[in-house]
C-alpha positions in Angstrom: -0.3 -1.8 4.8 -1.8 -2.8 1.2 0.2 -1.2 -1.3 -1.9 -1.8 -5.2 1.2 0.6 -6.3 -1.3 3.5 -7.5 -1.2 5.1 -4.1 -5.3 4.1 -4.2 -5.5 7.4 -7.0 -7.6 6.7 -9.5 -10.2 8.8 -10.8 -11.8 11.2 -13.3 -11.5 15.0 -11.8 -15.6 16.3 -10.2 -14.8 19.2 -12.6 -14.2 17.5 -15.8 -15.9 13.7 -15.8 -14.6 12.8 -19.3 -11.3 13.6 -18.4 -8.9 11.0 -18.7 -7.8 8.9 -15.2 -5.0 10.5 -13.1 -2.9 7.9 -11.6 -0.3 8.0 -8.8 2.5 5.7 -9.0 2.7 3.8 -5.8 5.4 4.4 -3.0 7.9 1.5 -1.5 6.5 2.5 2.3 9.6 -0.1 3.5 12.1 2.3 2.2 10.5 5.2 3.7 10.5 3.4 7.4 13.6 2.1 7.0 15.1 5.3 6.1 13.3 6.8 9.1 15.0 4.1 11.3 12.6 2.1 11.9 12.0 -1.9 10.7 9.8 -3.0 7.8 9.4 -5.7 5.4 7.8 -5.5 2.1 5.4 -8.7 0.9 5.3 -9.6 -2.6 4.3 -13.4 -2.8 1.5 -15.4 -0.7 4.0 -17.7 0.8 5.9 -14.5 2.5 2.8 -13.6 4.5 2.8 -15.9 7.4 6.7 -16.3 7.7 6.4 -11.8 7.6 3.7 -11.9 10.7 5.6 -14.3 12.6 8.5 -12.2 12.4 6.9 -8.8 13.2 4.5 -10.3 16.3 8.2 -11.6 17.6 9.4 -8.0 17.0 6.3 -6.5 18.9 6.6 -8.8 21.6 10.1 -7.0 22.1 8.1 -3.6 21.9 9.4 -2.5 18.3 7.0 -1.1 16.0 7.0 -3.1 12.2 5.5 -2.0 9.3 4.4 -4.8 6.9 3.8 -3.9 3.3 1.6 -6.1 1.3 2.2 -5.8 -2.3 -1.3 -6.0 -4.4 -2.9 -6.1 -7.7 -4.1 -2.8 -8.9 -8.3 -3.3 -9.0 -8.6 -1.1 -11.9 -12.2 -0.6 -11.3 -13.8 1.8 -8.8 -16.7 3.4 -6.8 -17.8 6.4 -9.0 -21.1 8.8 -8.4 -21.9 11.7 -10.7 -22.5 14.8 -8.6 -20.4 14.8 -5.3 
């Protein structure tokens, strides 16, 4: 999972275009899991990455389910179109 820590919310409201952006500050989705019993790691640095997959393909080859969570940048620009 990629995780920009906005929850991917960013956006003026259809109904009022010059409204300022509403933003949704993002979730830890490894404390979720975990809490649900399940394993996860959270990702924060590029050298993490391959060490993280290693680990969770080991883990699936034991037939447990992994969540990885990438931690991103938040891209502060976006898709918009006037009318939808």
């Amino acid at each position: 999972m990629l995780n920009n820590s906005s929850g991917a919310i960013e956006r003026r409201g259809l109904a009022y275009p010059d409204a300022p952006l509403t933003r949704v500050s993002g979730a830890n989705y490894t404390k979720l899991r975990r809490s649900l019993g399940g394993y996860a790691e959270r990702v924060e640095k590029p050298a993490e990455i391959i060490p993280a997959i290693q680990r969770a393909r080991r883990m699936n080859d034991e037939g447990r389910a992994v969540l990885l969570e990438f931690i991103t940048c938040d891209e502060p620009h976006y898709s918009y179109r006037r009318g939808l």
